[in-house]
N, C-alpha and C positions, 0 to 999 in steps of 0.2 A: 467446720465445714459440714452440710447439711449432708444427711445420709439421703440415699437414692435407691430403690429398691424395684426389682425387674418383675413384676408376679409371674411364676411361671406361663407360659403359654400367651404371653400379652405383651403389645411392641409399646405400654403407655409406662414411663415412667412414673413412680411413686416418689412425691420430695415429702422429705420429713422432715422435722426441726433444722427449719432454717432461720440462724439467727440476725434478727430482726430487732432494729432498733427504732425508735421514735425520736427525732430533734426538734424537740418544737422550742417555741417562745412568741413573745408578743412581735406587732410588727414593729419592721426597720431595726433586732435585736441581731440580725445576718445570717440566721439560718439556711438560705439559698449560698450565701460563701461559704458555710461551715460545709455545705454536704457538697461543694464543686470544690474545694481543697482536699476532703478527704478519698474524692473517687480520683483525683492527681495520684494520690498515693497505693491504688486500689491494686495490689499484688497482680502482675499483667495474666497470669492463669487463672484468673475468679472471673467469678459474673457477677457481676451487681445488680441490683434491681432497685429503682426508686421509683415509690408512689409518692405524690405531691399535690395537695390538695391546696386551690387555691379559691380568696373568700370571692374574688369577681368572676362574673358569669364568662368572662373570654376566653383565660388560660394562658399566659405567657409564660413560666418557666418550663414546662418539657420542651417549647423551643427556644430556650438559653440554656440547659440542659443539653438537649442534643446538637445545638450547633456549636462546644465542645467538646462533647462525650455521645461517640455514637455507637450504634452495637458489636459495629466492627471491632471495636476496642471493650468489646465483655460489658458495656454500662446498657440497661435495659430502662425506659421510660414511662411512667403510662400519671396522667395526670385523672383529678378531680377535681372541678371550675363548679362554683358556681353556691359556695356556702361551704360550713363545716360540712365533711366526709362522713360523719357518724350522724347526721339526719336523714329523713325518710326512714327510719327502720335500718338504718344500715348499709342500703340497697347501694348506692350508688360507689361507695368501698367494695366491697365485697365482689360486683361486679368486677370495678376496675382491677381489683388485686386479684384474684382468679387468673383473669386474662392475663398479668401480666408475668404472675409466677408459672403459668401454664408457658408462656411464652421465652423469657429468662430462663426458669431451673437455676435460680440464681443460689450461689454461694453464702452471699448476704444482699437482706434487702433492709433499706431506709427510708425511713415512713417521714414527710412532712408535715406536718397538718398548716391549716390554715394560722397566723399569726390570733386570727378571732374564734379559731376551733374551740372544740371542747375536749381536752387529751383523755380525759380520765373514760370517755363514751369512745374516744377511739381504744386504748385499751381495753375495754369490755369489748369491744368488737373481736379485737385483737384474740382475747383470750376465750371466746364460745368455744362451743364442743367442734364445731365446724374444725376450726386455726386449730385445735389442744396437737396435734399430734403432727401438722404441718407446718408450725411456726413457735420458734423456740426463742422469748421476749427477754431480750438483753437491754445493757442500759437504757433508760431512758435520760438523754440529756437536754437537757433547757436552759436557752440563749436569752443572756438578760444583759442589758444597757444598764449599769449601775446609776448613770444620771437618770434614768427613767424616775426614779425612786425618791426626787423631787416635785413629780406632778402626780395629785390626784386621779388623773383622769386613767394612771398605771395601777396605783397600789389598790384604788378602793374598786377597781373591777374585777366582775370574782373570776375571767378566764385568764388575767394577768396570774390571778395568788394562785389561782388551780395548774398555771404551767409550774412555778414554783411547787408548789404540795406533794406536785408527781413526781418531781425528779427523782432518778438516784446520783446525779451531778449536775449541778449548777457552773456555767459559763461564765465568766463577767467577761464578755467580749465588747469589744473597743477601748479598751484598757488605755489606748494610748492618746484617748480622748481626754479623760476622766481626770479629774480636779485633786487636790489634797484633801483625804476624807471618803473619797467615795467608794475604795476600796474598802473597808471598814464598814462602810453603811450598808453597804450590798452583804457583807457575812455576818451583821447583825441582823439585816429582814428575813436574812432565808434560816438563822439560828430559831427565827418566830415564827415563820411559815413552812416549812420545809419538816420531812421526814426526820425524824433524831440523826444526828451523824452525819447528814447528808455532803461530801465535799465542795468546797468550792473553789474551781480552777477560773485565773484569768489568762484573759490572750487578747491579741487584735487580728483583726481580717483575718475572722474564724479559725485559725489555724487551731486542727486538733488534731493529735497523734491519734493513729488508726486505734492502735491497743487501748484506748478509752472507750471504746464500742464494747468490748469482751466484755463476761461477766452476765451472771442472771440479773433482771430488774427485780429489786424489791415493793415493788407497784403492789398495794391491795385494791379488792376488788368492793368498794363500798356501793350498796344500795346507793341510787341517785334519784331518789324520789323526792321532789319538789326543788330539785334543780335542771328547769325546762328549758328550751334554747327558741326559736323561731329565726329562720332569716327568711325575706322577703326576696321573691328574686324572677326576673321576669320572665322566663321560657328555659324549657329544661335545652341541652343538648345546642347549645347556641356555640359551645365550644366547636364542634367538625359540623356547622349546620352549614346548607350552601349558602356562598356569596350572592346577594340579589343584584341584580342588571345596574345599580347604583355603584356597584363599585366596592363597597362596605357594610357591615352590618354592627351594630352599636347593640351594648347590653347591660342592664343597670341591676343592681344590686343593693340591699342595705338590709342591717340589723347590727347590734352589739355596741349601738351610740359612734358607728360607722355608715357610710354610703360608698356604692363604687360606679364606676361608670368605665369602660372598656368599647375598645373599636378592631374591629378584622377588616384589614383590605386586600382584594386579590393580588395577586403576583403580578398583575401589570401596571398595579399605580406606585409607581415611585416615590421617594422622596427625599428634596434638598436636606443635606444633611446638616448644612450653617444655621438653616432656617427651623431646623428641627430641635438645634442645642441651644436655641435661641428661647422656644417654646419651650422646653420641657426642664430646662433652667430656672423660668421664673416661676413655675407650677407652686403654688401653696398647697399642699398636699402631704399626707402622712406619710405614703407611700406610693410611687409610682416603678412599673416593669414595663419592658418594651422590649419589642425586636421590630425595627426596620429595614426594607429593603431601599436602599438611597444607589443615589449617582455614583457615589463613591464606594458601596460595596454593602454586606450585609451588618448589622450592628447592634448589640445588644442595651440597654441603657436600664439604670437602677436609680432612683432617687431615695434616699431617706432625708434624714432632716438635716445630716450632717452634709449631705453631699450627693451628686451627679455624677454618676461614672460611665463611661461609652467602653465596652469591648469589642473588636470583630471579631464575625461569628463564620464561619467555615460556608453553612446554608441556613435556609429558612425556606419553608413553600408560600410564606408570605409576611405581610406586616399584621403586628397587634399590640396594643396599648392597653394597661388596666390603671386607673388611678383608685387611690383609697382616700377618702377623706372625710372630718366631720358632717361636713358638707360639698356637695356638688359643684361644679362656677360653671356658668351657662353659655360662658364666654369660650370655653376650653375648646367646643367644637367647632366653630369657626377658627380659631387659630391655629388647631391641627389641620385641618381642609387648607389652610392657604400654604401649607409645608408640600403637600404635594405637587409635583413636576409635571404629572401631564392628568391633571384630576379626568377622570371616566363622567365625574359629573358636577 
């Protein structure tokens, strides 16, 4: 538990080593189910605090996030949309996790980065002079698809092998997908990429016991000089930017041999929900997030490659959509527009 200190004469508490984990992994590896199974578990007298960085400019997990975990219940939320967290200088992390530790005083806080982030530039982030004495950097764990480890498009990209590199536990989560062999393949890749020693645990639908969070990260700090990142991304702050008189606001993204495309609509455009699982079922897509407001009530939706899952969500102040994929379909936006129930326009 992070120490708290009152400086004589001052109503501003001091948080100090609070520890702080990072769960990253490539997309569609389940790191949004590993970190909403482990706040299930989160001891009801703690605060939690998750920062959550996501690669499309919209921002859909702080509200699948909070429309099961809200502060009421100790979980505190604050997201980064719109590329890796550790570009610009830092600026857009730092900002967000300030505010959010200023706000939490959380117990432990949970860092996600982007599936296309860069972990080892959040880490440096993590560990400046700034964090040295506020945030005390416990496991880092990384969520891997053992079938990934059949397609180039995973092994030979270097922020795939860098979530592997960093670890100080490797995940092979969806275990209960996985062929004869593949358990084996996954603890021979990370025996060649991975830290000496590094363990590797499997599970399915992210299930991790809390007590794998404990423990200092063995994470070093290596110069990263000419390993440079770029993501292209179309307006900053499109995450809380006002809704225009259209009803919606659309916002595109891409870098890392990725594209994204994302949609926000205000709280009064609804949406058929038959006509929505209808759409976002046949999406060819690496990754798709959602939360709609429908006929039928509020609802969260995840696609990876394996599957379409819908949960109800308690609230939302509106609908949002990010898709991720090689490429774009031009097609996707007319087919979301004819899911709405009473379109604004």
């Amino acid at each position: 538990m992070p120490d708290r200190i009152q400086p004589e004469n001052s109503s501003v508490t001091k948080i100090l080593a609070v520890p702080t984990n990072i769960l990253t992994g490539f997309l569609g590896a389940g790191k949004t189910t590993a970190i909403l199974q482990l706040l299930e578990q989160k001891p009801a007298d703690e605060r939690w605090a998750v920062l959550v960085n996501e690669f499309g400019e919209i921002g859909v997990d702080g509200s699948l996030f909070e429309g099961q975990h809200g502060e009421e219940s100790g979980v505190f939320i604050r997201e980064v949309p719109g590329g890796c967290m550790c570009c610009a200088a830092g600026l857009p992390m730092q900002i967000a996790l300030n505010m959010l530790l200023s706000r939490a005083k959380p117990d432990r806080l949970l860092i996600e980065p982007t599936g296309l982030g860069h972990p080892l530039e959040v880490v440096q982030s993590l560990s400046a002079e700034h964090y040295r004495d506020v945030l005390s950097l416990q496991q880092i764990i990384t969520l891997v698809d053992a079938r990934q480890l059949d397609d180039s498009r995973y092994t030979d990209h270097p922020t795939f092998n860098q979530q592997i590199a960093i670890a100080d536990l490797i995940v092979g989560n969806k275990q209960d997908l996985y062929q004869t062999g593949d358990h084996a393949k996954l603890e021979a890749y990370v025996a060649k990429q991975a830290k000496p020693d590094v363990p590797v645990l499997f599970t399915e639908q992210g299930e991790l016991a809390p007590e794998l969070l404990n423990g200092a990260s063995r994470a070093a700090m290596p110069e990263t000089d000419g390993y440079g990142h770029h993501h292209h991304s179309s307006a900053p702050g499109l995450s809380e930017a006002p809704i225009p008189d259209s009803g919606f606001l659309k916002a595109e993204n891409q870098g890392e041999g990725f594209e994204s495309i994302g949609w926000r609509f205000n709280a009064d455009e609804i949406f058929d929900r038959a006509k929505l699982m209808n759409f976002l079922s046949g999406l060819d897509a690496e990754r798709m997030k959602a939360v709609f407001i429908t006929e039928e009530g509020i609802f969260g939706y995840n696609l990876t490659r394996d599957a379409l899952t819908e949960i109800e969500l308690d609230d939302s102040l509106e609908s949002r959509i990010e898709i991720i994929a090689p490429a774009r379909d031009s097609s996707w936006e007319t087919e979301l527009m004819a899911c709405r129930v009473n379109p604004t326009s």
